[in-house]
N, C-alpha and C positions, 0 to 999 in steps of 0.2 A: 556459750560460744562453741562452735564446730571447731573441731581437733579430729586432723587427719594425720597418724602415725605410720608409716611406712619401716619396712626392714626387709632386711635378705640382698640389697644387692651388696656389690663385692665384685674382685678379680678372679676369675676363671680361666682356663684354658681354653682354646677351642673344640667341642666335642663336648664339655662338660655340662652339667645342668645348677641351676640357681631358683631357687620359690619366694616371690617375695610375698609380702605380704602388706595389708594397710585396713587399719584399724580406724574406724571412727565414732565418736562421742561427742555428745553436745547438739546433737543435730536435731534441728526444730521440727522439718519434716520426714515422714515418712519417705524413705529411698526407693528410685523406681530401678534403674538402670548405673551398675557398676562398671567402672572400665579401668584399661590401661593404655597408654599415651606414653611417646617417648620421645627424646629429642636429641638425634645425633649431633657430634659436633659441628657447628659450621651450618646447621641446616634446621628447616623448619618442626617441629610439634607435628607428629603423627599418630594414625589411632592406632592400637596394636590388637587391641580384645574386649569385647563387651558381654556384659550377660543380664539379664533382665530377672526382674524379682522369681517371675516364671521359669527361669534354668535356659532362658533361649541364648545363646549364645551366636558371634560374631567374631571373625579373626581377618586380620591382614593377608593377603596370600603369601607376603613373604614370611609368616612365622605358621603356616596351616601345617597340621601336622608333627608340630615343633613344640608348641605352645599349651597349655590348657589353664583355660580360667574357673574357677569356682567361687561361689562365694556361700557366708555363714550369714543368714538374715539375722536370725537372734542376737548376733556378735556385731551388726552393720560391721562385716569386712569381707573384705575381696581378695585372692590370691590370684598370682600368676604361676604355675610351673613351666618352668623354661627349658626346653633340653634340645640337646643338639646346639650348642650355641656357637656362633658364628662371629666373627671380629668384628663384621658387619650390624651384628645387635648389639655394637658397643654404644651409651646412649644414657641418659639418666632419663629415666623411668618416672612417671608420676598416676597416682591412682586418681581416678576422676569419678563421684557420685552425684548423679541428677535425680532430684527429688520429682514427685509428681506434682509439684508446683513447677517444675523445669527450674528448679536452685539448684544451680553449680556448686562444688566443689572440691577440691585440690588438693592432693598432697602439697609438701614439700620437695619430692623428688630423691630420689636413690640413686647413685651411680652404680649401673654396670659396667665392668669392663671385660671386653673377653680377649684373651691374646691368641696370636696364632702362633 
């Protein structure tokens, strides 16, 4: 059974940086494309950052610049480093991996919190 483990978020200042991270095992298929997805209060599930088995990556414009995604194929995990953070990135976080069967799957979710 696929098991996706997340960690790193947490309360921050504003200004400050956080990496999270999200681990998965179990998983039937080969993984094509890793992401991060967040969901502020009150509001809908957004992308934040993707990056394909190839290293291409994709960001939000409001974290470009801010943001960078990497991931470990041999580990199937994904990181976000997060810097410059904004109260506005306040949000619980969730890692997203689509296999090249297009199989979804989902963290649990992290909460960040950034204060100003």
């Amino acid at each position: 059974q696929a098991q996706l483990v997340e960690s790193g978020g947490g309360l921050v200042q504003a200004g400050g940086s956080l990496r999270l991270s999200c681990a998965a095992s179990g998983l039937q298929y080969s993984i094509n494309t890793m992401g991060w997805f967040r969901q502020p209060p009150g509001k809908q599930r957004e992308m934040v950052a993707g990056i394909t088995r190839g290293g291409s990556t994709s960001y939000a414009d409001s974290v470009k610049g801010r943001f960078t995604i990497s991931r470990d194929n041999a580990k199937n995990t994904v990181y976000l480093q997060m810097n410059s953070l904004k109260p506005e990135d306040t949000a619980v976080y969730y890692c997203n991996l689509v296999s090249f069967t297009t199989r979804n799957y989902w963290g649990q979710g992290t909460q960040v919190t950034v204060s100003s």
